[in-house]
N, C-alpha and C positions, 0 to 999 in steps of 0.2 A: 362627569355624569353623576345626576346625583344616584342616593340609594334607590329613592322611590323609580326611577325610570330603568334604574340594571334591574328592578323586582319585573316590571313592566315588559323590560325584553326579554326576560326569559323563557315564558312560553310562547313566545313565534319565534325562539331560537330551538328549542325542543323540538316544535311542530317541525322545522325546518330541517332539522336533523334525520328527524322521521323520516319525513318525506324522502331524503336524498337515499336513508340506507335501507327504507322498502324498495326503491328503486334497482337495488343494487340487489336486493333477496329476488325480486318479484322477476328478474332480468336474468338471474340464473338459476330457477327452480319453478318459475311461475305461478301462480295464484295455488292451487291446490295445493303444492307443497311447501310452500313455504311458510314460516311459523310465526306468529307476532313474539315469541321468547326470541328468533333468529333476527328479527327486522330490531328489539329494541335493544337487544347485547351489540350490536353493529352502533347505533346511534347512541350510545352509553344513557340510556334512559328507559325509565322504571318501568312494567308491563301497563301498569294503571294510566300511563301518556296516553298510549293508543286510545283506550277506554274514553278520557278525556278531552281528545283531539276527534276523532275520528267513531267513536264508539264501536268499531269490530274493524277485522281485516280487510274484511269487505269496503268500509269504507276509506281507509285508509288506501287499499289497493285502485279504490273511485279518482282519490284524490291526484295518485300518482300518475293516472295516466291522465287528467285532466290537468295536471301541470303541465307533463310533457306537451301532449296537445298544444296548447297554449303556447308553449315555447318554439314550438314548432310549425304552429300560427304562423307567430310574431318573424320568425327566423325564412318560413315558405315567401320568395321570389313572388306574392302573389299581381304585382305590379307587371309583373314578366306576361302572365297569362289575361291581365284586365286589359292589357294597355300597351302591348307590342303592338307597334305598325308593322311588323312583316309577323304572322302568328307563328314560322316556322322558326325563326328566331327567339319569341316567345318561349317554346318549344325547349329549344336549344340552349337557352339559361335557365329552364325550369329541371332540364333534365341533370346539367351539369351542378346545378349548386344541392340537385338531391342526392348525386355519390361523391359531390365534394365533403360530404360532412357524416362521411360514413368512418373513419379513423377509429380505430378500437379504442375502446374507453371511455368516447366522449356520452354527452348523454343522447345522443342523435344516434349512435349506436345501442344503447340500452336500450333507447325505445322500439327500436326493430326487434330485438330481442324479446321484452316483451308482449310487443306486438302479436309475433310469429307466437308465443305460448297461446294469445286470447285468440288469435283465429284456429288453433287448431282444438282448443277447450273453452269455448267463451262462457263468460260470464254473467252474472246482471249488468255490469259496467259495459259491458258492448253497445248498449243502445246508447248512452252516453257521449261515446265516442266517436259513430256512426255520424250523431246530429254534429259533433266538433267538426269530423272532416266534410261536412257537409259543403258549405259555401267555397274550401277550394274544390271538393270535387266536381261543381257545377262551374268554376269560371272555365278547368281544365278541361269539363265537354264541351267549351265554347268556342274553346281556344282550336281543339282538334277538329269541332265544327266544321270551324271554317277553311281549316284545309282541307277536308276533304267535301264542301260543297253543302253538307248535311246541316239538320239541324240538332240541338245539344242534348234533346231527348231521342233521337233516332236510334237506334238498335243498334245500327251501323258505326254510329261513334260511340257508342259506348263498347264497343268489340273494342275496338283502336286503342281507346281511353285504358283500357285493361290489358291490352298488349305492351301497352308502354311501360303499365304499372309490372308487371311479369316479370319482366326483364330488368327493372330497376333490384325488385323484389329478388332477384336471383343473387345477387350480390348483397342488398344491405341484410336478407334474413337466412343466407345457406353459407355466408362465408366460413365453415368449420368445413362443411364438408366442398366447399369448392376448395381450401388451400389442400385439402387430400388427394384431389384430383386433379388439380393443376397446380402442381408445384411450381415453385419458384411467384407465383401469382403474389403482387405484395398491393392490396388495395390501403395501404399507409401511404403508398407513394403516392405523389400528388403527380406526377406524369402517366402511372398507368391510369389511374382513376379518370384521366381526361380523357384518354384512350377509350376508353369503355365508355363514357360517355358522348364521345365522337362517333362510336360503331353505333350505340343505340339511337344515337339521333339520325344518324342515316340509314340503319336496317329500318326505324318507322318509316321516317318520310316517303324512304323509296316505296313502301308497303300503300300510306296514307293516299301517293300521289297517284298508284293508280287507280285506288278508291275515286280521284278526283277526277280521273280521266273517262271513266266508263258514264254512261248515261246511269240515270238515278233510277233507283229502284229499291222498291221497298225490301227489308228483309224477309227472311223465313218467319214464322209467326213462331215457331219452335227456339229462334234466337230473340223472342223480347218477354 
């Protein structure tokens, strides 16, 4: 490699650097407290990068979770919920490969973590983020749609749609305090984690199907 191209890579090695150990600040302290002195001693890189890269926290914190996103795009089954022939199956690999990649450390896990800081103090970045998870949230009321009869805007699949998310959610954003309460519980292990994503797939369905079962009817108006 010549000189001119190691001068070249250096700043989208910086930026990258950034990126990974705001991730890791932003993942255990959240946007408010955490410090660009803390994000750039982590990434062994000068306070002025951020400035350079990113021009404040804010943006840098932007970027982070629009990687993740993105990774998590790239990574979401979204083929599972476009283009299942049975959607309960659909269903059934969407729910599974969402606690199969829940393993501490990984960045599938930071991003719950995360996550869980920006919904309970959100940010500018949340509208961002919103429009990211957009197009899978709309195939996943598609998907739910149709098992239970409705259509993807009905009130009634978006309960379900949000039942589902609950309970995934219970696991990839409270695992601190679920290993407190249920000891021995190890979501590393790749057999409980199937487990748990076997019960959730049949505590919905059973839920969904007698959604599918009853005649249609509109919701409460107090539930849209």
């Amino acid at each position: 490699m010549t000189k001119i191209a190691k001068v070249q890579a250096q700043p989208d090695e910086t930026r990258q650097k950034l990126i990974e150990a705001a991730g890791e600040v932003f993942a255990d302290v959240g946007f408010e407290n955490a410090t660009v002195r803390e994000i750039c001693s982590r990434a062994g890189a000068n306070i002025a990068a951020v400035n350079y890269h990113f021009r404040d926290k804010l943006g840098i914190y932007t970027e982070v979770l629009k990687s993740a996103m993105m990774a998590q795009q790239s990574a979401t089954p979204n083929t599972h919920m476009a283009h299942a022939p049975d959607p309960r199956d659909g269903l059934k690999k969407l729910i599974h490969d969402w606690l199969g990649r829940i393993t501490a450390g990984n960045k599938r896990a930071r991003l719950a973590r995360i996550m869980a800081h920006e919904m309970t103090h959100p940010t500018p970045a949340l509208d961002q983020v919103v429009q990211a998870m957009g197009p899978n949230y709309l195939q996943f009321r598609k998907l739910v749609g149709e098992i239970i009869g409705r259509d993807s805007e009905d009130a009634r699949t978006r309960m379900c749609v949000h039942s589902v998310v609950g309970q995934v959610l219970q696991y990839t954003q409270s695992r601190p305090m679920l290993e407190r309460l249920w000891p021995g519980l190890d979501l590393d292990n790749e057999k409980e984690r199937r487990a748990i994503a076997d019960h959730i797939v049949a505590f919905s369905l059973a839920g969904m199907e007698q959604f599918a079962r009853r005649k249609r009817q509109p919701a409460s108006k107090n539930t849209r």
